[in-house]
C-alpha positions in Angstrom: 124.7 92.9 -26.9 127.1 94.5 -24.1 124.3 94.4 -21.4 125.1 90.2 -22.2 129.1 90.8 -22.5 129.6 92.2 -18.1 131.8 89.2 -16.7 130.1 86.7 -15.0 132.5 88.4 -12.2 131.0 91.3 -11.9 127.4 90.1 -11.8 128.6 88.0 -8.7 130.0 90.6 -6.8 127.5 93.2 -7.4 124.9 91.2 -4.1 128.3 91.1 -2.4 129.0 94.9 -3.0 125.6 96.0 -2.0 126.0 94.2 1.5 129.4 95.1 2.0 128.7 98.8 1.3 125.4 98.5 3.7 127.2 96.6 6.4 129.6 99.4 6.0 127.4 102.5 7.0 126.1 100.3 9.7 129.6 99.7 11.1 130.0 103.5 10.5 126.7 104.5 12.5 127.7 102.0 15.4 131.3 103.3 15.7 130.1 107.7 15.4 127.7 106.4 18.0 129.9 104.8 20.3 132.4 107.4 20.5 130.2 111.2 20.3 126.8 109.7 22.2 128.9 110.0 25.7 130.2 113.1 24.5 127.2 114.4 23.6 125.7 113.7 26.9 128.3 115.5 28.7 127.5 118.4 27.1 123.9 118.4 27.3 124.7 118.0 30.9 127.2 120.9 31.5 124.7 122.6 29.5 122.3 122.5 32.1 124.3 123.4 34.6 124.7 126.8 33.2 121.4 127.8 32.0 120.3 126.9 36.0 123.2 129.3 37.0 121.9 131.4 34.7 118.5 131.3 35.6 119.7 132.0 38.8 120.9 135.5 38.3 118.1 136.1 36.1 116.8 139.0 37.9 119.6 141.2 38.2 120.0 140.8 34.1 122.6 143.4 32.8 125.0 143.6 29.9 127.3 141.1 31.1 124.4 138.8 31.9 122.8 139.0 28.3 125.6 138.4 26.5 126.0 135.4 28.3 122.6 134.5 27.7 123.6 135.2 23.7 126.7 132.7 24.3 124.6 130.0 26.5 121.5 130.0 23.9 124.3 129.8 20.5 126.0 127.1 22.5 122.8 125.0 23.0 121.4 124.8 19.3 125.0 124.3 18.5 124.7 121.1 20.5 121.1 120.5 18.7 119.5 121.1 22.4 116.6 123.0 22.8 117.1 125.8 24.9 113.1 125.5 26.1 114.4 121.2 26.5 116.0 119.2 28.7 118.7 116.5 28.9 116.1 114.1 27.8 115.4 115.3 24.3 116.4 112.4 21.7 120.2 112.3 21.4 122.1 113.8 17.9 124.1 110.5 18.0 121.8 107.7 18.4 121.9 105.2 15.8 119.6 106.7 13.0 121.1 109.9 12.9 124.8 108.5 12.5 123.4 106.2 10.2 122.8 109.2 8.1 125.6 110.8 9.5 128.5 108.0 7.9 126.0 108.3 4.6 126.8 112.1 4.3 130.6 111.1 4.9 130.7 108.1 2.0 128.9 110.6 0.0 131.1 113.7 0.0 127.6 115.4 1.2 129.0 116.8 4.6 126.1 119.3 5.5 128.4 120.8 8.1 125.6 121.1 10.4 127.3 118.0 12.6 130.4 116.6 13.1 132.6 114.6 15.1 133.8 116.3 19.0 135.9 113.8 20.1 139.3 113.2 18.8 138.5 109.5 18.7 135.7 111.0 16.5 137.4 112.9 14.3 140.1 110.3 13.5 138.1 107.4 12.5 136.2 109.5 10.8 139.5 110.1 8.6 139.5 106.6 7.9 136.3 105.9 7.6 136.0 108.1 4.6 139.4 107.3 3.0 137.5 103.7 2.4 134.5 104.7 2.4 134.2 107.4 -0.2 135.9 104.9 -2.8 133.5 102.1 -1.9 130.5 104.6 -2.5 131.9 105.3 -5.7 132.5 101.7 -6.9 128.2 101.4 -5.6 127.2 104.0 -7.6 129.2 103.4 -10.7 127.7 99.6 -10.2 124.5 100.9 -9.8 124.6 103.0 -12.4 125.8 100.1 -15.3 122.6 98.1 -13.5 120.2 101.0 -14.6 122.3 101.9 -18.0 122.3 97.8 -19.0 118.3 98.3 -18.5 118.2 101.5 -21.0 120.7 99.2 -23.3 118.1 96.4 -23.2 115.3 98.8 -24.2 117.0 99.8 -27.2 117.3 96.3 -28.5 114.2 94.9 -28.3 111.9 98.1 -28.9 111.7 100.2 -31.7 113.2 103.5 -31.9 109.9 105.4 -31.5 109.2 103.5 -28.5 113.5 103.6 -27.1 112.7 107.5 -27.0 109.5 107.0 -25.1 110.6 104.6 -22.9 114.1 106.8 -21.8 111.3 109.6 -21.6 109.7 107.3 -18.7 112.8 106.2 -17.2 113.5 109.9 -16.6 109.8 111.3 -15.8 109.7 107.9 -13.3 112.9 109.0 -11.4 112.3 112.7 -11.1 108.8 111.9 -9.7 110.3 109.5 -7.1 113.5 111.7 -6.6 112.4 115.4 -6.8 109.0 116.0 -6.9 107.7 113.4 -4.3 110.5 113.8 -1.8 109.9 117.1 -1.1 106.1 116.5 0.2 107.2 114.5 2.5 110.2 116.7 3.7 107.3 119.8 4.3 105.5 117.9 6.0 107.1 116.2 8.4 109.7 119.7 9.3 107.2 122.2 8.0 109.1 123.8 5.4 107.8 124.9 2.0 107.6 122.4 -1.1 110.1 125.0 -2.7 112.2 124.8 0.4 112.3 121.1 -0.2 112.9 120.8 -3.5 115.8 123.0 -2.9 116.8 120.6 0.0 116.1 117.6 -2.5 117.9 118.8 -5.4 121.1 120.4 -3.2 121.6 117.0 -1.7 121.1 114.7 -4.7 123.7 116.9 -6.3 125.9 116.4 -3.2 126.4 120.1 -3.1 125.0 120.5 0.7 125.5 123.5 1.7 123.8 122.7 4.9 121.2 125.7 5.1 118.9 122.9 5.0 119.1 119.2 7.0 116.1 116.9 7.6 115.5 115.9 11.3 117.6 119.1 13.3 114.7 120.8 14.4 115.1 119.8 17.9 111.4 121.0 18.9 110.3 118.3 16.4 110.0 114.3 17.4 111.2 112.3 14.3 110.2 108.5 14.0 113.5 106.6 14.5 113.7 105.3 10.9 113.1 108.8 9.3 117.0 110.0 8.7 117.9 106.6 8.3 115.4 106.1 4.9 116.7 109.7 4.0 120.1 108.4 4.0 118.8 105.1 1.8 116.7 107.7 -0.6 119.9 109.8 -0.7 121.7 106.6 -2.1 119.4 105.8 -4.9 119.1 109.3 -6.0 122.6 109.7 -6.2 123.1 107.1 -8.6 119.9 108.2 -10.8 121.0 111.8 -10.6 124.6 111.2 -11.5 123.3 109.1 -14.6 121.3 112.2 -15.6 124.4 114.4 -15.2 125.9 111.6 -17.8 123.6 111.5 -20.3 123.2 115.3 -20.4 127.1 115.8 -20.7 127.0 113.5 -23.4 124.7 115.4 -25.4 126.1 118.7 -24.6 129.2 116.9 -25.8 128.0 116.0 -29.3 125.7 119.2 -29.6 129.1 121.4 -28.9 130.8 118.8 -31.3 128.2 119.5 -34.1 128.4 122.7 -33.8 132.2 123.1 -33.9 132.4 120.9 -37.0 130.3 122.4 -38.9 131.8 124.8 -40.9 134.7 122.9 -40.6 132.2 120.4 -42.8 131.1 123.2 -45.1 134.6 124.7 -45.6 135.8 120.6 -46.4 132.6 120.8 -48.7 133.5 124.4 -50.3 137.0 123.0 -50.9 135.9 120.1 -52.7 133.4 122.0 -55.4 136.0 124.6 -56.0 138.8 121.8 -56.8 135.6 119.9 -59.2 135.1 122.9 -60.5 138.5 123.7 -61.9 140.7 122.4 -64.1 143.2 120.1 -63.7 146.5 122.2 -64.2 149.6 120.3 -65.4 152.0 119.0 -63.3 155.6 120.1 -63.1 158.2 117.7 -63.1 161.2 118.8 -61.4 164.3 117.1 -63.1 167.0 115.8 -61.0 
């Protein structure tokens, strides 16, 4: 029974992985915060101060005046600030969204639509993912024996009628919660398309991110607090199921390429065989020495 033969170790550590790699993103969240929020607000102020110099000069507007009205706008949604906002719109660096800022770091995600300004910023964010990226690995190759032990388990007590039915469920039960319900919420709540989500969905599950996509950028949109911050917890859990998929569909890619390469290999053995039955023995020649 190998789901009965992981170390008593291992089954230890698991709780004590799963809070150290929590405790981890919320260090990471506390520490992007800390450093880019002040940052941030800086910017949001200088900001300010030239679209009111700006606006000053708006009636004499001539080429040199809307090009920097091209600059001042690029600069503004590069910053996530509305140009129609103010200094008051919620902050890029408060703790939900670099909660699910250090979850797109230990993820290998990186959307590119966010990172670090500062070089305080920038360095820990080094270091945070030279640990970080390995502990988010040894998760989700945890989490992933946890759900594989379970499959394991339903092969041993069930028959083999019901072990196909039952992975059938495992799989329709995951893509339901991971890539067909997600995307509902995601058009509602920033308006895009269920096929713009389920791209969004499946990009980011795949850690691909290209980053044409994010949940909670639109800075004319007012996101609950906890909304990125259950993203970045749905990200987690989808990782793991996803990459388990990716697993068992190598594997059978692996055996139907397998089969199909030993095939003739099986008929020629087979060929061989019939042809040696079929003739007859010839005598042996005995060299003398």
């Amino acid at each position: 029974m190998p789901f009965l033969t992981v170390p008593n170790w291992q089954i230890r550590w698991t709780p004590l992985l799963v809070l150290g790699y929590l405790f981890y993103l919320l260090l990471g969240a506390m520490v992007f915060q800390l450093l880019e929020k002040q940052a941030e607000t800086h910017s949001r102020d200088q900001f300010q101060l030239e679209k009111l110099k700006f606006l000053q000069n708006y009636t004499c507007l001539d080429r040199q005046a809307l090009e920097q009205f091209v600059q001042v706008r690029g600069t503004a949604w590069e910053k996530g600030v509305s140009p129609e906002g103010n200094s008051t719109n919620p902050s890029n660096w408060d703790f939900s969204n670099s909660f699910f800022f250090a979850g797109t770091v230990v993820t290998t995600i990186g959307y590119g639509n966010r990172s670090p300004s500062t070089v305080a910023g920038q360095v820990f964010c080094v270091f945070y993912a030279l640990f970080g990226v390995p502990l988010n690995l040894a998760f989700l190759n945890q989490l992933g024996k946890g759900l594989n032990a379970h499959l394991m388990m339903l092969e041993r007590w069930v028959q083999k009628p019901v072990q196909t039915l039952a992975v059938a469920v495992f799989l329709t039960t995951g893509t339901l919660l991971f890539l067909v319900f997600p995307p509902l919420v995601f058009s509602y709540v920033e308006g895009w398309s269920y096929g713009e989500g389920f791209y969004f969905t499946f990009i980011t599950l795949s850690t691909i991110g290209f980053g044409d996509y994010v949940v909670g950028t639109n800075p004319n949109k007012h996101y609950i607090p906890l909304y990125r911050s259950l993203t970045a917890i749905w990200i987690v859990f989808g990782l793991a199921w996803l990459a388990l998929v990716f697993n068992v569909g190598a594997d059978l890619m692996e055996k139907f390429l397998q089969l199909k390469w030993h095939k003739p290999d099986l008929s020629l053995a087979e060929g061989d065989t019939t042809k040696l039955e079929d003739e007859p023995e010839q005598p042996r020649i005995h060299i003398p020495t």
